[in-house]
C-alpha positions in Angstrom: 15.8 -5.2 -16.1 14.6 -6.5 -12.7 11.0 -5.5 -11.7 8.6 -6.3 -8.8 6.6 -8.8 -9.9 3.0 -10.8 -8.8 -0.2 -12.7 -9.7 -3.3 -10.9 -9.8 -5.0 -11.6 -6.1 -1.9 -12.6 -4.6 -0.4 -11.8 -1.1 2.2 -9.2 -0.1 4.4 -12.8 0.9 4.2 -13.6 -2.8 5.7 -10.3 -4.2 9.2 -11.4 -5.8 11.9 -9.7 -7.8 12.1 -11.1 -11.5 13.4 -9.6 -14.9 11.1 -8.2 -17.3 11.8 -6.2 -20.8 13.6 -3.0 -20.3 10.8 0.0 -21.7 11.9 1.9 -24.7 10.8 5.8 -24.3 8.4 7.5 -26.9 9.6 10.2 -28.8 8.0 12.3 -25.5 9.3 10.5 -22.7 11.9 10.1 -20.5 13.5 6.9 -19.4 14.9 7.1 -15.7 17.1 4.8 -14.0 15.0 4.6 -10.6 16.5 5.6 -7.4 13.3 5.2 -5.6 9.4 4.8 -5.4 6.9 5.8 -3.4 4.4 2.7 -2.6 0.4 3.3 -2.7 -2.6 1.9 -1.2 -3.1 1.6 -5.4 -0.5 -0.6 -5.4 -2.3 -3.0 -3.0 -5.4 -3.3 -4.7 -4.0 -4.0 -7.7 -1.5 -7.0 -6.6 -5.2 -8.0 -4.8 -6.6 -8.0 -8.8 -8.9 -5.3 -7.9 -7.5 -1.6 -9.6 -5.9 -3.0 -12.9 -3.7 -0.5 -14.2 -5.2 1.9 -17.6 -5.4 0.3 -21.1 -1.5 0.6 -22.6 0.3 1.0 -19.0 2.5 -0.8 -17.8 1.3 -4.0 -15.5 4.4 -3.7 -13.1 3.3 -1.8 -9.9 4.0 1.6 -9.1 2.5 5.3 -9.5 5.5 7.5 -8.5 9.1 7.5 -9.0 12.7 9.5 -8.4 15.9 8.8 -10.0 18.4 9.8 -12.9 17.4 10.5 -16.6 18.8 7.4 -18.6 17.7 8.3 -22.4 15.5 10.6 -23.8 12.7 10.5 -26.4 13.5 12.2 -30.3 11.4 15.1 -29.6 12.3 15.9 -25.6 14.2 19.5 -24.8 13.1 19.3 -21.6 15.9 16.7 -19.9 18.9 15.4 -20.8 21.0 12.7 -19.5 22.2 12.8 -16.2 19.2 15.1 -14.4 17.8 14.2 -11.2 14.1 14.0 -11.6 10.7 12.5 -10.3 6.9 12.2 -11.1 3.9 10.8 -11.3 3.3 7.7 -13.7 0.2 5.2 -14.4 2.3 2.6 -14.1 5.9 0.6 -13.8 7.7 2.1 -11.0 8.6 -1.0 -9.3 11.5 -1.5 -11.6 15.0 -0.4 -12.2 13.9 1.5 -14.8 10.7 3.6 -15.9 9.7 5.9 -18.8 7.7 9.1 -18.0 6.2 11.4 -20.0 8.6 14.8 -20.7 5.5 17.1 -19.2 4.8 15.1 -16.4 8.0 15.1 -14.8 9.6 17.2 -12.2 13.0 18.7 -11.5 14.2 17.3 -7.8 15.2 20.4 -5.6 18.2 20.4 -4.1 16.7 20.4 -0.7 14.9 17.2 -1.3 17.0 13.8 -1.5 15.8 10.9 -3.8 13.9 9.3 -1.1 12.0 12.4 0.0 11.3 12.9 -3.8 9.7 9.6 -4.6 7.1 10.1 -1.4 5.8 13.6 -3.3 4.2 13.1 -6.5 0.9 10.6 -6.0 0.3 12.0 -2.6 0.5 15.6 -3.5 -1.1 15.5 -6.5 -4.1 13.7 -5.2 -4.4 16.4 -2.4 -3.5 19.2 -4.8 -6.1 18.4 -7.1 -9.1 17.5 -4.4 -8.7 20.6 -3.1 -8.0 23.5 -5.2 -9.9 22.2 -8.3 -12.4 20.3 -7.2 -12.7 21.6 -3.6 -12.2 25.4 -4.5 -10.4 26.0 -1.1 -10.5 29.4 0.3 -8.9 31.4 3.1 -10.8 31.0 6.4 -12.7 28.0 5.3 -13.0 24.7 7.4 -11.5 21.3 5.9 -12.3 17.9 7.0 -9.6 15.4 5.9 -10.3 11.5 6.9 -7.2 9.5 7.4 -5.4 12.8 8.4 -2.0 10.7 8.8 -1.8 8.8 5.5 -0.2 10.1 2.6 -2.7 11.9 1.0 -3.8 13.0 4.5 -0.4 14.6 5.4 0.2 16.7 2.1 -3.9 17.6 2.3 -2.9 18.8 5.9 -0.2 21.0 4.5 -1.6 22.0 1.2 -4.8 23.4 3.2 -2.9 25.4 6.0 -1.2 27.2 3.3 -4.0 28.5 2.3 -4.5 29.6 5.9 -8.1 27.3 6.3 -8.9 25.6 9.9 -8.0 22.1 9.4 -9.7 18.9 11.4 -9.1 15.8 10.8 -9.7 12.3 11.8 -7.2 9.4 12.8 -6.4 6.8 15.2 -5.4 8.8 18.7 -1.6 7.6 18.4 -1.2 9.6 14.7 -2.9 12.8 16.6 0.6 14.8 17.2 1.9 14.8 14.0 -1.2 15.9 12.5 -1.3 18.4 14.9 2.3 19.2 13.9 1.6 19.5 10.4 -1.3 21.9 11.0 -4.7 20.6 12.0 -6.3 22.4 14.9 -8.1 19.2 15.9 -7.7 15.8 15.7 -11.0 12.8 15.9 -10.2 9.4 17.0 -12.2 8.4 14.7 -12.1 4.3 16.3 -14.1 6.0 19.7 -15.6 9.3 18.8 -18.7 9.7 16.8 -16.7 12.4 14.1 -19.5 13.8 12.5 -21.1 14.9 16.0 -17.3 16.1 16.9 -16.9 18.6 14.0 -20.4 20.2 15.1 -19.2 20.2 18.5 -16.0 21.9 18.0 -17.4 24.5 15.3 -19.9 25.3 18.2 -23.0 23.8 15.8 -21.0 24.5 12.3 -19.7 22.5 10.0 -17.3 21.9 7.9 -16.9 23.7 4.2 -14.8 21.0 2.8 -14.1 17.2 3.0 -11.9 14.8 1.7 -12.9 11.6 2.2 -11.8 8.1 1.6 -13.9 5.4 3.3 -17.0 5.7 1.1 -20.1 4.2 2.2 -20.0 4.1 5.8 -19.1 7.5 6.4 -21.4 8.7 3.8 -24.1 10.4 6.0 -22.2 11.5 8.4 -20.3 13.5 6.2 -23.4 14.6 4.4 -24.5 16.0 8.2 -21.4 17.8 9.5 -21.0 20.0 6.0 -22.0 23.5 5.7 -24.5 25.0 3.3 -22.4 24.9 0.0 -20.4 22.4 0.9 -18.0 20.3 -1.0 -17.2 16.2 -0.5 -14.2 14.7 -2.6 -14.7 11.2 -2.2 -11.4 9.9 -2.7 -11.7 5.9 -2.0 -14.2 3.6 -1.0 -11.9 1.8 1.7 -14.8 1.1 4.0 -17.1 -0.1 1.3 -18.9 1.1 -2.0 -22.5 0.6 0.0 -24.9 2.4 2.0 -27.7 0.6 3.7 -29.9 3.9 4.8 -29.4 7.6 3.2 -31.1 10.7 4.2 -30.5 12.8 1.1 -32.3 15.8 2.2 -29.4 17.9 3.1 -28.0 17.3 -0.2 -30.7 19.5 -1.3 -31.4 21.7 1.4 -27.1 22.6 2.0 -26.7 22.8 -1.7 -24.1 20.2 -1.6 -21.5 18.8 -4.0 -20.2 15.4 -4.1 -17.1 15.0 -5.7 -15.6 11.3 -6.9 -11.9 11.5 -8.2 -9.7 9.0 -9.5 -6.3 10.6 -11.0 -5.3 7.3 -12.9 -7.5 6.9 -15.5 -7.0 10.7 -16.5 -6.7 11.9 -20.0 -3.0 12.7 -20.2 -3.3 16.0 -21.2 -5.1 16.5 -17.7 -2.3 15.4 -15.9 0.0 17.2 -17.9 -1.6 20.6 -16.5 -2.0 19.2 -13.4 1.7 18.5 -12.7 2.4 22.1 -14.4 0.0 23.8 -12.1 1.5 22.1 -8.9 4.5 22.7 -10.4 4.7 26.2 -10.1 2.4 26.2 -7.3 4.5 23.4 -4.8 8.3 22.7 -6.0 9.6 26.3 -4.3 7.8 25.5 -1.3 9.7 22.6 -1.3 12.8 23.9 -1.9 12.4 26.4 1.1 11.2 23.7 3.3 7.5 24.9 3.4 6.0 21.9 2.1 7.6 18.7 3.1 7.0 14.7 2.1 6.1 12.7 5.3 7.9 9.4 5.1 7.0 7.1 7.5 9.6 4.0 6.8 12.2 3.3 3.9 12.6 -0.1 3.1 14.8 -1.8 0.2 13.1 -3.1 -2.6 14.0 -6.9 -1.7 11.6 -6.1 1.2 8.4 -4.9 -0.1 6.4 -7.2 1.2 7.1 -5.8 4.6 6.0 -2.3 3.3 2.9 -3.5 1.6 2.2 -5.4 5.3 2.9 -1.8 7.3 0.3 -0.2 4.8 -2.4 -3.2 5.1 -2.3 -3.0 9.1 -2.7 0.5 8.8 0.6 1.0 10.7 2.3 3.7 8.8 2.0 7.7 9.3 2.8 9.5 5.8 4.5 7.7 3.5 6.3 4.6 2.8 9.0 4.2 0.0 11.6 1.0 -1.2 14.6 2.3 -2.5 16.6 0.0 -5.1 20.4 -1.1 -4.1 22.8 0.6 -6.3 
């Protein structure tokens, strides 16, 4: 079949389409004949040699896929040939074709096209799972989320107003509207405002009760400083670095505060498998009735993915950015 295919620590010019072995499903997989993929700031840092994928995955980029069920495993009752489906995988979904696992795969609503599908399942996930397991969200409560226009920023935007919490977030002052749109009450340019100072400001000397949070180091304290006694920091990347040069740890004491780190990828699979069941039946009717909703910022064909890989490394893109395969 034809993949995606790089060098470890190569540039998004180098990315070239190339033929690898077709996968065989497991007894409890799926093999889907790929419409379309979502593409990840995981993606980057592996082509950069610097997020290799988990021991037995596949090496061929991609998290998140949508398409048509191709063949299924000895032991699935799940799927059968022919359903239109999408999910989250640890690996290989830069390809024509990918094998999931039967449990961690979702049926496409109707409402949703292929496209809109393959921008749900890493994004969603991430944010489903930083907030209601490890953040505990709860009506009336205050959320934080950095990078409030990225993927993971968009369905964290939408996730949290369902659960009628005031949402702030921070991003560059052109990406403002459509947070505001999607449901923060205040947007940080986070390029000229100090935000930590900002979220004390606008909850008149308050904080906030959750944050999610994917810069790392350098916004360390200032999270620490703007979160509320209790509060809870899902550290979600380390994008500005893994290093802090001066900490004041006392409020971590004195606020009682959490700090979360998460990395969905190197989860035992049996976690994911509840995961994607609990967001099942949590997220795919909201879908369907248009309450939740995939931000997609471009679609690009898969002969041009160096172009989306580019839009994601200048920080260009607002939501999500998938390549769908010619057919």
């Amino acid at each position: 079949m034809k993949a995606i295919l790089f060098e470890d620590g190569c540039t998004a010019d180098e990315l070239r389409i190339g033929e690898v072995e077709k996968p065989l499903p497991s007894s409890n997989q799926i093999l889907v004949k790929v419409n379309a993929f979502g593409v990840n700031r995981a993606d980057i840092m592996q082509r950069e040699g610097k997020y290799p994928p988990p021991k037995g995955a596949s090496t061929v980029l991609g998290l998140e896929v949508a398409g048509v069920v191709d063949e299924i495993g000895g032991d699935v009752t799940k799927w059968k040939r022919g359903d239109k489906v999408f999910g989250l995988i640890p690996g290989g979904g830069y390809a024509e074709y990918a094998v999931i696992e039967e449990e961690m795969t979702m049926q496409i609503p109707h409402s949703l096209t292929m496209d809109e599908a393959a921008a749900i399942p890493e994004v969603f996930l991430t944010a489903y799972q930083a907030l209601i397991y490890y953040g505990k969200i709860q009506k009336g409560e205050t959320v934080l989320i950095h990078a409030g226009a990225s993927g993971v920023g968009t369905a964290a935007i939408q996730i949290a107003k369902e659960m009628n919490t005031r949402i702030i977030v921070t991003a560059s002052y052109e990406k403002h509207d459509t947070c505001i749109k999607l449901g923060a009450e205040k947007a940080i340019d986070y390029k000229h405002e100090n935000f930590s100072d900002e979220v004390i400001k606008y909850m008149a000397g308050m904080g906030a009760d959750i944050i999610i949070d994917f810069i790392g180091g350098p916004y360390l304290q200032g999270n620490i400083n703007c979160l509320n006694l209790d509060g809870r920091l899902i550290m979600l990347s380390l994008l500005g670095g893994s290093h802090v040069s001066d900490l004041d740890i006392r409020s971590i004491v004195g606020k009682r505060l959490s700090i979360i780190g998460s990395a969905l990828r190197s989860r035992r699979l049996d976690y994911r498998i509840n995961l994607v069941k609990e967001f099942s039946t949590y997220a795919l009717n909201k879908f369907s009735i248009g309450k939740l909703k995939p931000v997609i910022d471009k679609i690009y064909n898969w002969n041009d993915a160096d172009e989306a890989h580019k839009r994601i490394e200048a920080n260009k893109n607002i939501g999500k950015i998938v390549l769908r395969i010619n057919k």
